[in-house]
C-alpha positions, -999 to 999 in steps of 0.1 A, spaced: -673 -500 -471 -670 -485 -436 -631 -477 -447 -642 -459 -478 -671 -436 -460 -649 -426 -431 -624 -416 -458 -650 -393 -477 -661 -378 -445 -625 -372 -436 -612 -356 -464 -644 -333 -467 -639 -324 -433 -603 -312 -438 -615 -290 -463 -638 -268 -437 -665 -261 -465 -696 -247 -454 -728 -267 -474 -766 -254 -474 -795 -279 -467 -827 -263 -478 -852 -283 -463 -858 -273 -425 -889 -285 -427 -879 -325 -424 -864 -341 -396 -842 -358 -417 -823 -331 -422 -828 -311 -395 -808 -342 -380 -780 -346 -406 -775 -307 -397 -767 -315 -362 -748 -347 -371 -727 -331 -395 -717 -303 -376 -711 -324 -343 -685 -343 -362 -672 -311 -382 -679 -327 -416 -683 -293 -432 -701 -259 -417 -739 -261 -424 -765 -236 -431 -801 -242 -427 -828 -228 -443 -858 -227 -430 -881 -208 -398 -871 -214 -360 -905 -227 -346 -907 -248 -378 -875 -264 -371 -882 -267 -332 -917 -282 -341 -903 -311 -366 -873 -320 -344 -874 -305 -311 -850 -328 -294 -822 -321 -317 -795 -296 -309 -783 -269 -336 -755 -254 -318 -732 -242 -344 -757 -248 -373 -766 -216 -388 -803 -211 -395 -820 -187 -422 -856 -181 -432 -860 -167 -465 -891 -151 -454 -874 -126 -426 -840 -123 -443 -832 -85 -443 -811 -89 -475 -839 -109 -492 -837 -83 -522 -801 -84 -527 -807 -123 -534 -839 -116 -558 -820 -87 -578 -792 -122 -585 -820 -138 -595 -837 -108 -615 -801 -107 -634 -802 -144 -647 -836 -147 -655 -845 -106 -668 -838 -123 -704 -864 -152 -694 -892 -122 -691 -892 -129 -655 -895 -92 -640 -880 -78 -602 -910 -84 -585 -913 -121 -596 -882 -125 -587 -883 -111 -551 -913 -135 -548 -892 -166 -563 -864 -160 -543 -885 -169 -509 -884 -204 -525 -861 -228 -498 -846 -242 -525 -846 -212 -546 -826 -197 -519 -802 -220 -516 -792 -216 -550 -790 -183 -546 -764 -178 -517 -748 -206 -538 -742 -184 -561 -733 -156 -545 -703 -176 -528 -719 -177 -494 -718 -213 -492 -696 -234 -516 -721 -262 -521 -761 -273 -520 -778 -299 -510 -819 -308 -514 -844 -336 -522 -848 -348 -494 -886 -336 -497 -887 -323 -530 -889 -337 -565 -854 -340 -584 -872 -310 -612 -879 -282 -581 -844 -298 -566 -826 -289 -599 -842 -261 -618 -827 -238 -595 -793 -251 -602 -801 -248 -639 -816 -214 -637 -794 -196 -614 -758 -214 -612 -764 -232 -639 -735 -251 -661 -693 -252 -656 -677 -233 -684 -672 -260 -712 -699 -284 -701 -728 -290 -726 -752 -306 -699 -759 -319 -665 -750 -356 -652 -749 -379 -625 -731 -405 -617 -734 -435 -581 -702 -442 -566 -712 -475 -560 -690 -491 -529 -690 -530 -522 -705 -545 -491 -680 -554 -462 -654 -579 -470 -654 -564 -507 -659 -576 -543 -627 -596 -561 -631 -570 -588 -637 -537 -571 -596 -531 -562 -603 -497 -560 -627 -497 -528 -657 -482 -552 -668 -483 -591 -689 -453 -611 -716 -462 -626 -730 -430 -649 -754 -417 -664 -780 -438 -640 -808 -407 -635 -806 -375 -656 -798 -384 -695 -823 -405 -709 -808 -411 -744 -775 -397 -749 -758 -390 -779 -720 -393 -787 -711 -357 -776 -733 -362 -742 -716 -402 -735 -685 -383 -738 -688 -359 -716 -705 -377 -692 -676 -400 -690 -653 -375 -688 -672 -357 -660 -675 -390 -646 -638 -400 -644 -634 -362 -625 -661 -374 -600 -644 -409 -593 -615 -390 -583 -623 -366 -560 -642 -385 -542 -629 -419 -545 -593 -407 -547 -580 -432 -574 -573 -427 -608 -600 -436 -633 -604 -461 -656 -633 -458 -677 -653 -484 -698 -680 -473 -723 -701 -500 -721 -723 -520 -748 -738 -554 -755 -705 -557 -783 -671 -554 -774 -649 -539 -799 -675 -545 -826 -683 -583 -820 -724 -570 -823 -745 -544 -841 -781 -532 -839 -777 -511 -867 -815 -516 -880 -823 -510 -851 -813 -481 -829 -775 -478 -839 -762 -477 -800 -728 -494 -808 -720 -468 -833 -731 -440 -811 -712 -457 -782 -679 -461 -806 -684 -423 -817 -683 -415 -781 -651 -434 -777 -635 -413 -804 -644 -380 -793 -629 -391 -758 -598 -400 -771 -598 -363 -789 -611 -345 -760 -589 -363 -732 -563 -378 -746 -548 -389 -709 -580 -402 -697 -575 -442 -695 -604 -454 -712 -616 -477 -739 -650 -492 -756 -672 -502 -763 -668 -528 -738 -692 -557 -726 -698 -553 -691 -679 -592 -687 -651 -577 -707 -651 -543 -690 -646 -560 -651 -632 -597 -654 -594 -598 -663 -603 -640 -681 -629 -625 -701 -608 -594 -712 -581 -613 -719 -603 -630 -747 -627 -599 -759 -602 -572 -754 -564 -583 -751 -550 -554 -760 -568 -530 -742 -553 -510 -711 -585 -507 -689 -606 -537 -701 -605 -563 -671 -602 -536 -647 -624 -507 -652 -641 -490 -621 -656 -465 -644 -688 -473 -663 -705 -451 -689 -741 -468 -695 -754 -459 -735 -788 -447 -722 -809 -446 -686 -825 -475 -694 -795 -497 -688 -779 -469 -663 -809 -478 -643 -809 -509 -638 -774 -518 -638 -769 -497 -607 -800 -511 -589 -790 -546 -594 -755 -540 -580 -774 -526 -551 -798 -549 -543 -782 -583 -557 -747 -576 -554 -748 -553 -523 -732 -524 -529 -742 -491 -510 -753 -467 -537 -739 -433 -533 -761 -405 -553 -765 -397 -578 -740 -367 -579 -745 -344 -600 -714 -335 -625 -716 -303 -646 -728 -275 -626 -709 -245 -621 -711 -249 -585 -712 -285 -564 -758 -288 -562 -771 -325 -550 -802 -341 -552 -818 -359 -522 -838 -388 -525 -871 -382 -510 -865 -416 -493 -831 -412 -481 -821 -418 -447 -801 -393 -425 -764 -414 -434 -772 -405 -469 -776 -368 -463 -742 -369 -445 -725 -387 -471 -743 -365 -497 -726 -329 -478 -694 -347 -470 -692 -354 -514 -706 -321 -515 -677 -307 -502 -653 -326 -518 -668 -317 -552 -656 -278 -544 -623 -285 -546 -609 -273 -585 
């Protein structure tokens, strides 16, 4: 694990990227701030008001952290007419939008988009929906991406897991997609696979997974998921061609070489996946908090895949390692 996270931090830190945190209000991340900028992880901007900042943390030290308040920014209006511009078809008029754009998180976004900062991170005390409907509103999606995702790089606890070679596995969509269809499992796992990559650094190997494997079960009086599954594995193999991939895939047959070697022998990834495409949240979920809590992996996320621009969600009870780790995939995520 340890090997893996200095890697991240590493390799973002080579990259120089400079990452907003909106919340200046917590000591969380008035902390990371310092942290990451001490160890030259990426160049941070802060938003948020001086006294506030001094108040919530005053023993930490901000040298080399830039800090912005919204509130007293002289160029406040230049950031509300970007906001005016992607919303004007919404209704929302100029004056609304000079009031929106005082918004932390709102403002974020905005220098965001305006290529001040090539990534943004918040959460850390706001809800995932005021985290993300900036993102949505203002940089909203990459050109050819149909919708938003996340993924956890999920890495294994010190002295490893016999069937994690690769340092870390993906498991996606754990948080955003509730019910995907086809088109959405698709891209997800193609988004997925780009995530594992960059930040990981090894080449992906992606398992759609079911309760069948290659049609050993159905549930079609039910709700259909291994046909909507097996449609997602066909688009894939359209879309990607040279993605290394298969499904759908019992978890057993996806991640034990014995067990693939009796439910899939013919597949190329199925006994060593590291990427896993859930069918729906539900299993997402709880596959992902299981690994964490029974099998001890460190969850990493979720990261959000699909954006435009690299935006990351916070969980409101994260600790300050997690907003770290969060800027340091952050960064990487910039990189086309």
């Amino acid at each position: 694990m340890a090997d893996l996270l200095k890697t991240i931090k590493d390799n973002a830190a080579a990259l120089n990227k400079t990452i907003v945190l909106c919340e200046g209000e917590d000591k969380r991340v008035i902390e990371a701030a310092s942290i990451i900028t001490k160890e030259k992880i990426a160049k941070i901007v802060l938003i948020g008001n001086e006294e506030e900042v001094k108040r919530v943390s005053p023993e930490t030290d901000l040298t080399g952290v830039t800090l912005i308040d919204p509130l007293t920014c002289p160029n406040i209006e230049e950031y509300a007419n970007i906001l005016y511009e992607a919303r004007k078809n919404k209704g929302m008029t100029p004056e609304a939008a000079l009031e929106a754009a005082k918004d932390r998180t709102m403002f974020g976004a905005l220098m965001l988009k305006k290529g001040e900062v090539d990534g943004y991170v918040s959460g850390a005390c706001h809800s995932t929906a005021n985290t993300l409907r900036p993102g949505l509103q203002v940089i909203k999606t990459a050109p050819g991406a149909k919708i938003v995702s996340s993924c956890f790089i999920m890495i294994p606890p010190e002295g490893g897991n016999k069937y994690c070679s690769d340092g870390a596995l993906a498991f996606s969509d754990c948080a955003l997609n509730i019910y995907p269809s086809s088109e959405d499992l698709s891209e997800i796992a193609i988004s997925s696979a780009a995530t594992y990559e960059k930040i990981v650094g090894k080449e992906a190997r992606v398992a759609f997974l079911s309760f069948s494997t290659l049609g050993s079960g159905s549930d079609a009086k039910y709700t259909d998921s291994v046909t909507r599954v097996k449609n997602a594995v066909e688009l894939t193999k359209a879309s990607a061609p040279n993605l290394k991939m298969d499904g759908e895939l019992q978890f057993d047959a996806a991640i034990v070489p014995k067990v693939a070697s009796i439910k899939a022998s013919g597949s190329e990834i199925a006994g060593s996946a590291n990427v896993f495409i859930f069918p729906d949240i539900n299993a997402g979920n709880i596959g992902y908090k299981i690994a964490e809590r029974l099998g001890g992996f460190m969850a990493v996320g979720p990261v959000c895949q699909g954006f435009a621009k690299p935006l990351n969600d916070l969980s409101r009870g994260c600790k300050v390692d997690d907003i770290v780790l969060t800027v340091a995939v952050t960064a990487l995520q910039s990189v086309n």
